[in-house]
C-alpha positions as CSV (number, residue, x, y, z in Angstrom):
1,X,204.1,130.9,114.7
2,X,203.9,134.1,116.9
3,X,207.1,134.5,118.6
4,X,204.9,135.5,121.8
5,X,203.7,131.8,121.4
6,X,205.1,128.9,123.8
7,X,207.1,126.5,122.1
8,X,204.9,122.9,122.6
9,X,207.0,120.3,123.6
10,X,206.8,117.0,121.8
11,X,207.0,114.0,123.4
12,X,208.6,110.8,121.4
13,X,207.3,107.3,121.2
14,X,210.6,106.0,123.8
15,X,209.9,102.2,123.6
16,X,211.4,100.3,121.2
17,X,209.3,98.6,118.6
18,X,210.3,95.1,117.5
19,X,210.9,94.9,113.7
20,X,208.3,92.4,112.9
21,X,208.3,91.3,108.6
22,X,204.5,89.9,108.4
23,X,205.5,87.7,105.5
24,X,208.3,86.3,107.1
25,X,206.2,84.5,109.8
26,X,205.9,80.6,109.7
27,X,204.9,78.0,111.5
28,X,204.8,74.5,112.1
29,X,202.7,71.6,112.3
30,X,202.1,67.6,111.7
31,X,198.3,67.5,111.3
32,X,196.9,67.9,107.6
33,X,194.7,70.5,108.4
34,X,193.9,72.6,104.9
35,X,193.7,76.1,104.5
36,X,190.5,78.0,104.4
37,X,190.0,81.8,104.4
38,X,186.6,83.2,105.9
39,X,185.2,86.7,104.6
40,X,184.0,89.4,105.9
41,X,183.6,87.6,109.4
42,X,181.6,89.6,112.2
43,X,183.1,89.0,115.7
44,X,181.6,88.7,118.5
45,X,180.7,92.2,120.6
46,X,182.6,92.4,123.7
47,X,182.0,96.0,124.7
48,X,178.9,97.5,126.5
49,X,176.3,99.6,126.5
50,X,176.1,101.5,129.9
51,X,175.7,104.5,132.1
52,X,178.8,106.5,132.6
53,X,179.8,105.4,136.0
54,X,182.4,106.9,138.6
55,X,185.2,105.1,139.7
56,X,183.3,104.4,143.0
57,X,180.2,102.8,140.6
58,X,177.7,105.5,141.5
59,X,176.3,107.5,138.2
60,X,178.8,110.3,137.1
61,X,176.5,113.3,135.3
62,X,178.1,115.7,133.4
63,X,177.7,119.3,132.4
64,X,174.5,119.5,130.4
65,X,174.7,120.1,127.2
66,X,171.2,120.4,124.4
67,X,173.0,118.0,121.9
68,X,172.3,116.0,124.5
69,X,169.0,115.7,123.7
70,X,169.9,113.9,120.3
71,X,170.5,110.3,123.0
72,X,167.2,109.7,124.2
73,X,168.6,106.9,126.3
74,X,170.6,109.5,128.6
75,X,169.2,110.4,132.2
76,X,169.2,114.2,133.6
77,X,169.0,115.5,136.9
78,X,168.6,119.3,138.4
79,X,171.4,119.2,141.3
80,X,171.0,121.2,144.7
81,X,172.2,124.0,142.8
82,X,169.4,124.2,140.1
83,X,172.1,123.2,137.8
84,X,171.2,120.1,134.9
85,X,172.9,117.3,134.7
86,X,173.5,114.6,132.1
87,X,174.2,111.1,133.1
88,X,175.1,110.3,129.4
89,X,174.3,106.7,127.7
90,X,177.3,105.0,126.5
91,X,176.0,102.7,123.4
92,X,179.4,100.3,122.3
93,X,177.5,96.9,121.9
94,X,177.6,96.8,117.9
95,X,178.4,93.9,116.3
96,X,180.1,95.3,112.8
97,X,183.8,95.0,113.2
98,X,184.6,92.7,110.6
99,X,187.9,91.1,109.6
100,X,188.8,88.4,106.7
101,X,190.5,85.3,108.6
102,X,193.1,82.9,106.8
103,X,194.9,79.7,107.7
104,X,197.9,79.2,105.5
105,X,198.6,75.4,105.4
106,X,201.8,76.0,104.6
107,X,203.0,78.7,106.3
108,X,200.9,77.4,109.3
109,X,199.8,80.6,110.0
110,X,196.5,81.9,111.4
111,X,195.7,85.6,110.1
112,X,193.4,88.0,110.9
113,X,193.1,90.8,107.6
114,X,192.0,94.3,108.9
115,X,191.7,96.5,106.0
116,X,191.0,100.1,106.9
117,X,190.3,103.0,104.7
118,X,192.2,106.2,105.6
119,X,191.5,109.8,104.9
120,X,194.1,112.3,105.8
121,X,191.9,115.1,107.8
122,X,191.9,117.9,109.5
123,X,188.8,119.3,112.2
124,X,187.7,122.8,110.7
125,X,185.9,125.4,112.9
126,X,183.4,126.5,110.1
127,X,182.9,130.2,111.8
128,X,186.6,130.7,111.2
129,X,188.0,128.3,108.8
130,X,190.1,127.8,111.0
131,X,191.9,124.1,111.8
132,X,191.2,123.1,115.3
133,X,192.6,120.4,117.5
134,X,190.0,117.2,117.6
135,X,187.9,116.5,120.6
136,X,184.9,113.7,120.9
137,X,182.5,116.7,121.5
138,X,182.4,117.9,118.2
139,X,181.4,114.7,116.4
140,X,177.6,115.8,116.0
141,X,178.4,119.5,116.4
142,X,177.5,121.6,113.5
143,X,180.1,123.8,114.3
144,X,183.1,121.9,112.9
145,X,183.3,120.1,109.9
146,X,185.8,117.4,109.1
147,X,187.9,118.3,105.8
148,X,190.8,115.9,103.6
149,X,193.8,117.2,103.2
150,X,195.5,117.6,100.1
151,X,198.2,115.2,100.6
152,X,201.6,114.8,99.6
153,X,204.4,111.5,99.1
154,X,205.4,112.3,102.8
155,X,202.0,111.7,103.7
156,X,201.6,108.2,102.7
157,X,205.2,107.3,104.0
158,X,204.1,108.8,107.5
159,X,201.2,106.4,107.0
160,X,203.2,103.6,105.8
161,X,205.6,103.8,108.8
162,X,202.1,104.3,110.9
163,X,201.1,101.2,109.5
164,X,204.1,98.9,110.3
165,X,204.6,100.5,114.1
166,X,200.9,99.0,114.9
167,X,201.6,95.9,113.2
168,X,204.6,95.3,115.1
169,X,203.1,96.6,118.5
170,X,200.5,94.0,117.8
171,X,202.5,90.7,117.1
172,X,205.1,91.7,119.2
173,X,204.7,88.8,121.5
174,X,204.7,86.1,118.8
175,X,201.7,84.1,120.0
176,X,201.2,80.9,118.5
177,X,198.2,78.1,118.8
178,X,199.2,74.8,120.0
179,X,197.1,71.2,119.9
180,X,195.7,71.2,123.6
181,X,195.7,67.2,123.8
182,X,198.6,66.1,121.9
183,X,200.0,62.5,122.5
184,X,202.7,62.9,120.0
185,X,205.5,60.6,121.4
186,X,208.6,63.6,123.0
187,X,206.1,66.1,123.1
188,X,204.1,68.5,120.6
189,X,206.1,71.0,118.2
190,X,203.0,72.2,116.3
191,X,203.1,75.8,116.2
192,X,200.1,77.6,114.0
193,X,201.5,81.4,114.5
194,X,198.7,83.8,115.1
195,X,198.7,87.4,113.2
196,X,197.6,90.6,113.0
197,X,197.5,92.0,109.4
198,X,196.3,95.5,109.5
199,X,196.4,97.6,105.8
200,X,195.6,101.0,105.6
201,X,194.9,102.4,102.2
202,X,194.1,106.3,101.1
203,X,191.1,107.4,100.6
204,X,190.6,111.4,99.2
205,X,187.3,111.8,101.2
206,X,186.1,111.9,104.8
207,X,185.4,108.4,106.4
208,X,181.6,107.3,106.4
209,X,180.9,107.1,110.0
210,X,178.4,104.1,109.1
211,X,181.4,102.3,108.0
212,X,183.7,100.9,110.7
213,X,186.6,100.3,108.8
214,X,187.1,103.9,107.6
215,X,188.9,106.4,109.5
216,X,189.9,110.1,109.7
217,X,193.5,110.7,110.5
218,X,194.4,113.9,111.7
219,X,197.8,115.7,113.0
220,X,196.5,116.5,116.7
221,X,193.2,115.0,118.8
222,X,192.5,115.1,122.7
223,X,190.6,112.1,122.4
224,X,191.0,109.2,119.9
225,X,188.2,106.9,119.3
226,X,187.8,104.6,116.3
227,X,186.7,106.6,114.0
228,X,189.0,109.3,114.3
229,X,193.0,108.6,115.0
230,X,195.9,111.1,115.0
231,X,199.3,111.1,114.7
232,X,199.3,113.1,118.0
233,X,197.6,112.8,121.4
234,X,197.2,116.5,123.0
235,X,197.7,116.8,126.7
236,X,196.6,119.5,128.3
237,X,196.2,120.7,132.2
238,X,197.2,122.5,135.0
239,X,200.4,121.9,136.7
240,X,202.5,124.1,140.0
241,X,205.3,126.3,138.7
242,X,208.8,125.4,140.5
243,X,209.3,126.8,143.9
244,X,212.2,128.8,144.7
245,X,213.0,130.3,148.3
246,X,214.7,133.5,149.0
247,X,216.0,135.5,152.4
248,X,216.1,139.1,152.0
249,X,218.3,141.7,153.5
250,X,216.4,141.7,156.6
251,X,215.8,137.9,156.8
252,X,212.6,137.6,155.5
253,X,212.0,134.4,153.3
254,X,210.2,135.0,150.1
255,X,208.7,131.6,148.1
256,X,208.5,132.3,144.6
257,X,206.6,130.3,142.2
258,X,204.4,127.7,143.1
259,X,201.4,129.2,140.7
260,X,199.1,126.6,138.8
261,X,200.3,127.3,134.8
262,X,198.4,125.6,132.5
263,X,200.4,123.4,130.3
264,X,200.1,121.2,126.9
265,X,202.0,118.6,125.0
266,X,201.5,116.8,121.9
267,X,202.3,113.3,122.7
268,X,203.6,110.6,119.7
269,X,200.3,108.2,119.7
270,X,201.6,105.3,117.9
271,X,199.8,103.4,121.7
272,X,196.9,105.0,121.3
273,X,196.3,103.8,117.4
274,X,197.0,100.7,118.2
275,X,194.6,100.4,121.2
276,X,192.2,101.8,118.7
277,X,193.0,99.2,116.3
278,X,192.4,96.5,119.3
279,X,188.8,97.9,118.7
280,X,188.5,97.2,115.6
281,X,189.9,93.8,115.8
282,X,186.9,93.4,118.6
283,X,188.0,93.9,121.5
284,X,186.6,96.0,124.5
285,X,188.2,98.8,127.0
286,X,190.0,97.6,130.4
287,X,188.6,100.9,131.8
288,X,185.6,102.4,132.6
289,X,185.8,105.4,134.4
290,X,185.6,108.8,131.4
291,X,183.2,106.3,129.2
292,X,185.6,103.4,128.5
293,X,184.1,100.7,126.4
294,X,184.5,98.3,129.6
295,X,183.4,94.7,129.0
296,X,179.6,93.4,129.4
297,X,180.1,91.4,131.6
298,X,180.8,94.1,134.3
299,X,177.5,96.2,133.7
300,X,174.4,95.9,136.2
301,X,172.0,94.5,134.7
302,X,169.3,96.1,136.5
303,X,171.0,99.7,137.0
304,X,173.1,99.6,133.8
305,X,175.9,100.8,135.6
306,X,179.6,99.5,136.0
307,X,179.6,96.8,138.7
308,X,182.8,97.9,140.3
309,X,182.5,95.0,143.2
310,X,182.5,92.3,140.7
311,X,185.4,89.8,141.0
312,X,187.7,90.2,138.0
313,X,188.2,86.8,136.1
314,X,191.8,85.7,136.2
315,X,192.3,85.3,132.7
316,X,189.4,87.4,131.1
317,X,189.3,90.8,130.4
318,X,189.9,93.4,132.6
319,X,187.8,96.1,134.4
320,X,190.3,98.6,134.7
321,X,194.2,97.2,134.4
322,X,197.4,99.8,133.8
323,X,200.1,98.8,131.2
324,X,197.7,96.6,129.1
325,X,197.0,97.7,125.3
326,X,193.2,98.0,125.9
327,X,193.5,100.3,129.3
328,X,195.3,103.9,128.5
329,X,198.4,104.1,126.5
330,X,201.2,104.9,127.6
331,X,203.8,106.6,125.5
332,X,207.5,105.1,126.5
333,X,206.5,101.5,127.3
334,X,205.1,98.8,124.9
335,X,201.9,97.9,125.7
336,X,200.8,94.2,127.8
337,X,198.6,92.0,125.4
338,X,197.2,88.7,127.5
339,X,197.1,85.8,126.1
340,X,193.3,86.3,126.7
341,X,193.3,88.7,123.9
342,X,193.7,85.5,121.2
343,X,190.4,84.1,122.9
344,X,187.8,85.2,120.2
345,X,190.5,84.2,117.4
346,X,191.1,80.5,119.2
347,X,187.6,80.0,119.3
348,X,186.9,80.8,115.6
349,X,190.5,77.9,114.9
350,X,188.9,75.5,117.0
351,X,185.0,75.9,115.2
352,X,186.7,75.4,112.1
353,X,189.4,72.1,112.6
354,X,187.2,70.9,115.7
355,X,190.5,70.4,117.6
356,X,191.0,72.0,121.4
357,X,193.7,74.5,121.1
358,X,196.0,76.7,123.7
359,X,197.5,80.1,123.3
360,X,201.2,80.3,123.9
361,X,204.3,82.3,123.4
């Protein structure tokens, strides 16, 4: 590194992870419900396709751009200042997120397989050769190039301990499914646990962006999405230097500081891979505003915008929530899962024993 260069600071995951053993996890239960396993299940799309929409629900255009031109659902606009403007078409409503399911009859527990297909990347500036830090704008720019690493043991153990963070993030609440309409005599002590078992497995070439369960990891991206996750979120901005006040000799008072000084961290995004794991396990954004993939059943029908009026259900996904897994991540708190977030999974128990089940923890 130059030594004219600003250190980056680094800022740690703070929250502690519970130490969750999948295998470990059992149930209980007195019904004689067998196992079954279902392949390559497609759930259910939650997300939406929309207009990107302000946080006030009017259209929010951005700078214009001719790669733009790719979308031909997106809107333009010439502003007062002769200036075009993209109002950019947000397409999220794809049903191909696929899982294997399994009930284990005798560990009574209800699993949901998500095997992903990693490749250890880096974003290459072709001009240059140079490696660059990832941003969603250069997905279809022919500009950059995504590259795999030549990797080495500490790899795979970085990916291994990647691995068994979002695992644990995931079933840290220890949700279980329990007979809705028992009439055991002293109450019901079924307990079918439910879990997430997510795999990730090297692969030594880019991810196929037709396939959803392959991904490019990289060291450092702005923007995560599902197809490529990092290791690292970068955060960058503008932020007022410290103020100091001074009296000279003749009593004048001097303020120093107090410039805008641009600043950037590399935050620890163990949050942020698991909220895009959440994606791939089907579920949608609980923001909108910056092209969130928001819920469809806030979107306009008629305008295709974000209803941002629309009463929030009390136990349904969100619009826009802070804290929860599926809103933005923090980095020093463990992220809120609802018990809402086991819907799509109870309804897939309850098609298959035709029993009425509730989530609980």
């Amino acid at each position: 590194m130059d030594s004219t260069q600003k250190k980056i600071e680094i800022i740690p995951y703070t929250a502690t992870i519970p130490s969750i053993d999948l295998k470990k996890i059992e149930g209980h239960t007195c019904s004689q419900i067998p196992s079954f396993t279902i392949k390559n299940h497609v759930l259910e799309e939650l997300s939406a396709d929309y207009y990107q929409t302000k946080a006030d629900g009017t259209p929010d255009y951005v700078e214009y751009s001719a790669e733009d031109e790719k979308n031909e659902d997106n809107q333009y606009i010439v502003d007062e200042t002769g200036v075009k403007k993209t109002l950019p078409f947000l397409a999220y409503k794809y049903a191909n997120n696929i899982v294997d399911i399994t009930f284990d009859a005798d560990k009574n527990t209800f699993t949901a397989y998500l095997n992903l297909k990693v490749c250890l990347a880096e974003m290459v500036e072709i001009a240059t050769g140079n490696v660059v830090t990832y941003t969603d704008r250069m997905l279809d720019n022919k500009n950059f190039e995504v590259r795999a690493k030549n990797t080495t043991p500490q790899d795979q153990a970085n990916l291994d301990k990647l691995q068994s963070q979002i695992n644990s993030v995931l079933n840290k609440d220890g949700y279980y499914f329990s007979p809705k309409n028992c009439e055991k005599e002293g109450g019901c002590t079924c307990k079918i646990y439910f879990v997430f078992n997510m795999s990730m497995t090297q692969k030594n070439t880019v991810a196929d962006r037709y396939i959803r369960a392959e991904i490019n990891l990289l060291e450092l991206s702005e923007r995560q999405n599902t197809k490529f996750w990092a290791f690292y979120s970068v955060l960058k901005g503008e932020k007022s230097s410290p103020v100091r006040i001074s009296v000279d000799a003749s009593g004048t008072v001097i303020t120093h500081g107090g410039e805008l000084q641009k600043f950037e961290y590399h935050e620890e995004a163990i949050n942020v891979s698991a909220h895009e794991c959440g994606h791939l396990y089907g579920y949608p954004d609980e923001y909108f505003v910056k092209g969130g993939a928001v819920h469809t059943m806030y979107i306009d029908k008629k305008t295709l915008l974000v209803d941002v009026k629309m009463a929030e259900p009390p136990n349904d996904w969100k619009r826009d929530i802070t804290g929860n897994l599926m809103n933005r991540a923090s980095p020093n708190k463990l992220p809120v899962m609802p018990e809402y977030y086991l819907n799509v999974y109870k309804n897939i128990f309850e098609q298959k024993t035709k029993l009425l089940w509730e989530i609980k923890k």
